[in-house]
C-alpha positions as YAML, in Angstrom:
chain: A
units: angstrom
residues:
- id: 1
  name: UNK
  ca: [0.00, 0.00, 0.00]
- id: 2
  name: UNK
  ca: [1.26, 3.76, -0.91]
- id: 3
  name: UNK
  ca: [1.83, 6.37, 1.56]
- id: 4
  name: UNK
  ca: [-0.79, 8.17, -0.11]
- id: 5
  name: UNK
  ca: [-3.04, 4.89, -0.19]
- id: 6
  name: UNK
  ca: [-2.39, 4.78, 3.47]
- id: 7
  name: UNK
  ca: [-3.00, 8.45, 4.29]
- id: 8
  name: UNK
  ca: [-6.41, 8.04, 2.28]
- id: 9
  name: UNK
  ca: [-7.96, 4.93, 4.18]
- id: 10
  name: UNK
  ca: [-6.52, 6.68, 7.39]
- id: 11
  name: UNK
  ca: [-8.59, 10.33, 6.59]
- id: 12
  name: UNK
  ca: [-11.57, 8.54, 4.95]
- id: 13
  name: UNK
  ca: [-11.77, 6.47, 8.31]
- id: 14
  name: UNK
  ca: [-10.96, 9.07, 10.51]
- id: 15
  name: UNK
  ca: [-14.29, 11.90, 8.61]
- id: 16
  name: UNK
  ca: [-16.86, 9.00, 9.51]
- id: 17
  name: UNK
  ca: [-16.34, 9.68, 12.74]
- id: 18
  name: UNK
  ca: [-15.56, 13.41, 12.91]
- id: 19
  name: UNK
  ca: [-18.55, 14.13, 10.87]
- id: 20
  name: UNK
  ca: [-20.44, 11.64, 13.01]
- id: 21
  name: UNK
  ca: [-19.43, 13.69, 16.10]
- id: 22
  name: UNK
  ca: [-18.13, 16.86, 14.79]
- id: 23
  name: UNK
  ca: [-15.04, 16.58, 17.25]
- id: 24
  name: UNK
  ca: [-11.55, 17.93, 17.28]
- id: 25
  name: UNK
  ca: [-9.69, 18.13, 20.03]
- id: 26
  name: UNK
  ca: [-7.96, 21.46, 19.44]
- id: 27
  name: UNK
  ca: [-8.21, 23.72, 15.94]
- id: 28
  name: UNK
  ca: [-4.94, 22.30, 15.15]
- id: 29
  name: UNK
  ca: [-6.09, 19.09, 14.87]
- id: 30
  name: UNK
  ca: [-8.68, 20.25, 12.77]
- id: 31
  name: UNK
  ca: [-5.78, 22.78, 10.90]
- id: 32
  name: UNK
  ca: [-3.75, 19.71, 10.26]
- id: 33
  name: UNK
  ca: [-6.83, 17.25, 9.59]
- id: 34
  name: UNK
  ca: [-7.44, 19.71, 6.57]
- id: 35
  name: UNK
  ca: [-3.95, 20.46, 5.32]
- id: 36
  name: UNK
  ca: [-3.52, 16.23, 5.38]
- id: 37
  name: UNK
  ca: [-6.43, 16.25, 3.34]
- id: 38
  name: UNK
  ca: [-5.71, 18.93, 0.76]
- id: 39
  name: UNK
  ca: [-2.28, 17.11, 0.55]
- id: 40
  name: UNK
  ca: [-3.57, 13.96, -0.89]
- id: 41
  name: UNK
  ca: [-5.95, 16.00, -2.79]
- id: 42
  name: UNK
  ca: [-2.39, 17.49, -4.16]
- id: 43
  name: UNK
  ca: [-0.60, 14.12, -4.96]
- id: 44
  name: UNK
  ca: [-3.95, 12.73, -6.68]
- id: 45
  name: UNK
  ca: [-4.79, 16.13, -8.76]
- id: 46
  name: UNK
  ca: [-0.63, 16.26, -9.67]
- id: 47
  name: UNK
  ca: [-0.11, 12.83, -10.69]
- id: 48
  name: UNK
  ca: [-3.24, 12.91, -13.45]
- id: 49
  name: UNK
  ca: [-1.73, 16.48, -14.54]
- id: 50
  name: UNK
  ca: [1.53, 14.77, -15.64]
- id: 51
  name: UNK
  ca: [-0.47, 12.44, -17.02]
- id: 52
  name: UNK
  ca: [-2.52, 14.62, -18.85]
- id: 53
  name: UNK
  ca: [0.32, 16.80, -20.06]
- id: 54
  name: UNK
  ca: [2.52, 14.02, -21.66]
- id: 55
  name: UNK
  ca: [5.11, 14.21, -18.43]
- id: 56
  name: UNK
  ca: [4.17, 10.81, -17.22]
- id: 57
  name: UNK
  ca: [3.13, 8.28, -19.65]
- id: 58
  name: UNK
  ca: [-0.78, 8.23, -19.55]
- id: 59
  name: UNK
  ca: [-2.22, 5.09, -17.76]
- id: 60
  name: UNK
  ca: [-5.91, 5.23, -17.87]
- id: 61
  name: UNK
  ca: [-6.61, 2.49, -14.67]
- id: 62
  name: UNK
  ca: [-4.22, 4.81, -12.62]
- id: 63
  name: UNK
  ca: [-5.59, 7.88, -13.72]
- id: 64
  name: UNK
  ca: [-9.44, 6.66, -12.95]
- id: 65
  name: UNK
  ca: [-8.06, 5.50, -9.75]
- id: 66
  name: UNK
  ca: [-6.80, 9.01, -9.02]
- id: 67
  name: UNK
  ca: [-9.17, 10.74, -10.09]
- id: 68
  name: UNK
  ca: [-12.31, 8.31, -7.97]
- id: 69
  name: UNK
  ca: [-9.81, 8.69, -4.92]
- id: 70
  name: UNK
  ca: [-10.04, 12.95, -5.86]
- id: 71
  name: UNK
  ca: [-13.86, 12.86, -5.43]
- id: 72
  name: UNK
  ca: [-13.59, 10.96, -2.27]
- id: 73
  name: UNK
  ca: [-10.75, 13.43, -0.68]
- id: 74
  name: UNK
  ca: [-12.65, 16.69, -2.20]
- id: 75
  name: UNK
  ca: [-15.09, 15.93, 0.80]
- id: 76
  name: UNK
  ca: [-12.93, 15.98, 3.29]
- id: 77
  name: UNK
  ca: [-11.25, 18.84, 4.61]
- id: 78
  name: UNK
  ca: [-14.39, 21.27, 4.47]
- id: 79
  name: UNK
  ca: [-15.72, 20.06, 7.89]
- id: 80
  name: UNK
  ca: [-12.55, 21.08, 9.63]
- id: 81
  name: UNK
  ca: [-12.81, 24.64, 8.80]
- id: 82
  name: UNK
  ca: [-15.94, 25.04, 10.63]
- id: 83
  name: UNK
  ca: [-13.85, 24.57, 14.21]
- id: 84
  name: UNK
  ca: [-14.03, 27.80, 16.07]
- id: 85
  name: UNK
  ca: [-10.40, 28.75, 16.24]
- id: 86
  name: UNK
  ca: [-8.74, 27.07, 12.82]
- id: 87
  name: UNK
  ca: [-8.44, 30.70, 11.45]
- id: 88
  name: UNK
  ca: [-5.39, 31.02, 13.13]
- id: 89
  name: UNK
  ca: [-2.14, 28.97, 14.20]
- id: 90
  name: UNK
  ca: [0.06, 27.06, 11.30]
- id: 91
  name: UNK
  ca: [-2.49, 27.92, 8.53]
- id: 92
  name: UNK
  ca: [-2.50, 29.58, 5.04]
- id: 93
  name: UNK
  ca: [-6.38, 29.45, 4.82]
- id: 94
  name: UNK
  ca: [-7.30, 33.56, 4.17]
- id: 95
  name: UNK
  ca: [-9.61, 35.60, 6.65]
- id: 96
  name: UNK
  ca: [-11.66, 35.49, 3.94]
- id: 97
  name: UNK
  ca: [-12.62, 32.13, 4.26]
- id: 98
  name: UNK
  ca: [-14.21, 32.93, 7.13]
- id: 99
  name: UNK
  ca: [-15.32, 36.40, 6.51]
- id: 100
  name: UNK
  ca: [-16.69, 35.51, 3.14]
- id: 101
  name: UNK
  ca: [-17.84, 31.49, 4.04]
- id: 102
  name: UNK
  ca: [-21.07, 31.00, 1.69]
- id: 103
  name: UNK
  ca: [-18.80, 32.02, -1.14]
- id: 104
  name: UNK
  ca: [-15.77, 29.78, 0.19]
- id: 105
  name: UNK
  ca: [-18.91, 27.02, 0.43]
- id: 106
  name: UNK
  ca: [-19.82, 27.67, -2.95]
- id: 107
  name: UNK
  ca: [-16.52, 26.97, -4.43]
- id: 108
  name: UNK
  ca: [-16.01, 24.07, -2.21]
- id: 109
  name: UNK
  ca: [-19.19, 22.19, -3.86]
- id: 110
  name: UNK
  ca: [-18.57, 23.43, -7.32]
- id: 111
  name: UNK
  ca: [-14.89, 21.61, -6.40]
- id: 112
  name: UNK
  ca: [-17.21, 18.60, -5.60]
- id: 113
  name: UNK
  ca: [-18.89, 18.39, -8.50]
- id: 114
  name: UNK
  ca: [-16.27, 18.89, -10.55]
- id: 115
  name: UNK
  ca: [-14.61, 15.97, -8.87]
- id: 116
  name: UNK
  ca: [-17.07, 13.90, -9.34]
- id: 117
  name: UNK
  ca: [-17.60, 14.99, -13.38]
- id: 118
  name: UNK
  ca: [-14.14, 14.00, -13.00]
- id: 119
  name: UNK
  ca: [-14.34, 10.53, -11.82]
- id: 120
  name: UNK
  ca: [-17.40, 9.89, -14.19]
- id: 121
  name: UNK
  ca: [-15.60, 11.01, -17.64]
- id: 122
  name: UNK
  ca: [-12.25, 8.56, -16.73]
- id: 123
  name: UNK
  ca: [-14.44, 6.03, -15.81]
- id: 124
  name: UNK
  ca: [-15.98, 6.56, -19.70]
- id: 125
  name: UNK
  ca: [-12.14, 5.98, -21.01]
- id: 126
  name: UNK
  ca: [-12.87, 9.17, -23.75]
- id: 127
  name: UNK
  ca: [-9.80, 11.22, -23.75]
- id: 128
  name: UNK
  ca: [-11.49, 14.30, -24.97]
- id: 129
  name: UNK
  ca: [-14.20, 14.20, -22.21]
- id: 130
  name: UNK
  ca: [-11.31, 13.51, -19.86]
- id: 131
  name: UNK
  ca: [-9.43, 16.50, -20.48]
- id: 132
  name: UNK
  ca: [-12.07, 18.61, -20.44]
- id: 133
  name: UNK
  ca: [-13.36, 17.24, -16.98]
- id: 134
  name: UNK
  ca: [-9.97, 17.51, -15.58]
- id: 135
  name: UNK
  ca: [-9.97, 21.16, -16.83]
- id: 136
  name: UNK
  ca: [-12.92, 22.12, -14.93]
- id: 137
  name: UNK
  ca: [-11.95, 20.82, -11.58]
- id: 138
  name: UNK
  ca: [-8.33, 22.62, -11.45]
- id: 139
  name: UNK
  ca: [-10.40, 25.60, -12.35]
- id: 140
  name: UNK
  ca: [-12.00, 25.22, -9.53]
- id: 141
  name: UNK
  ca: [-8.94, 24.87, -7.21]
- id: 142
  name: UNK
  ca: [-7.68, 27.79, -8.73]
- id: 143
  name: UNK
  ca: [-10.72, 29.70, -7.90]
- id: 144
  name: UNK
  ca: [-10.70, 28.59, -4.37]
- id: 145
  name: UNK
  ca: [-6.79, 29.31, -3.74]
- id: 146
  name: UNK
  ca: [-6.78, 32.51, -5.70]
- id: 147
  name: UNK
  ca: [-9.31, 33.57, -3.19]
- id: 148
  name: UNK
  ca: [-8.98, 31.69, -0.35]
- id: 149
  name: UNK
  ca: [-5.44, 30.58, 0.08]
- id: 150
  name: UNK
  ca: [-1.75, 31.91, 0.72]
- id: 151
  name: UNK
  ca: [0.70, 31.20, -1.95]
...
């Protein structure tokens, strides 16, 4: 099993239970419950780019695998930014989403979907429809860090 394999069962095991009981001990659980998350959202979105771009030769049961594991993970971290105190510690979330939250919500569920579109079109095998899905969602990640995030 991969690190990132293992990270993924570990977070998809550990949001049953958070969003069962909502509970973090401390924001910085929840700050580095979320920055875990967007990590393997990171190796999953980055391998399928340098797939997609002719880096890394294309390998379409790898790629669907990636991109069913992105629409799992783009659940994920969203919860943990709804702890009262996670604005501020070892973060590079922007007051903004917290000062502008339906709009960071928004974004966060077009993400979703877009993940999801995602997983659908590589599941379909057309390389076309694949490319154009895979678009889409890194617009959406752009959207949310251009807004939302410290580069």
């Amino acid at each position: 099993m991969t690190r990132s394999s293992m990270l993924l069962a570990a977070l998809l095991a550990m949001s049953g239970s958070v969003a069962a009981e909502g509970a973090f001990n401390t924001p910085e659980d929840a700050i580095k419950y979320r920055q875990h998350a967007f990590q393997l959202i990171k190796e999953n979105f980055g391998d399928m780019y340098a797939m997609i771009k002719g880096k890394k030769e294309m390998d379409e049961a790898a790629f669907q695998r990636r991109a069913e594991h992105l629409a799992m993970l783009a659940n994920i971290p969203f919860d943990a930014f709804k702890v009262a105190g996670s604005n501020k510690g070892d973060t590079e979330a922007l007051a903004s989403v917290w000062s502008d939250n339906a709009k960071f919500n928004d974004i966060a569920k077009e993400f979703q979907l877009a993940s999801s579109k995602l997983a659908t079109a590589s599941a379909g095998g057309d390389a076309g429809t694949i490319k154009k899905a895979f678009g889409a969602t890194g617009k959406t990640c752009k959207g949310c860090h251009d807004q939302f995030k410290q580069e």
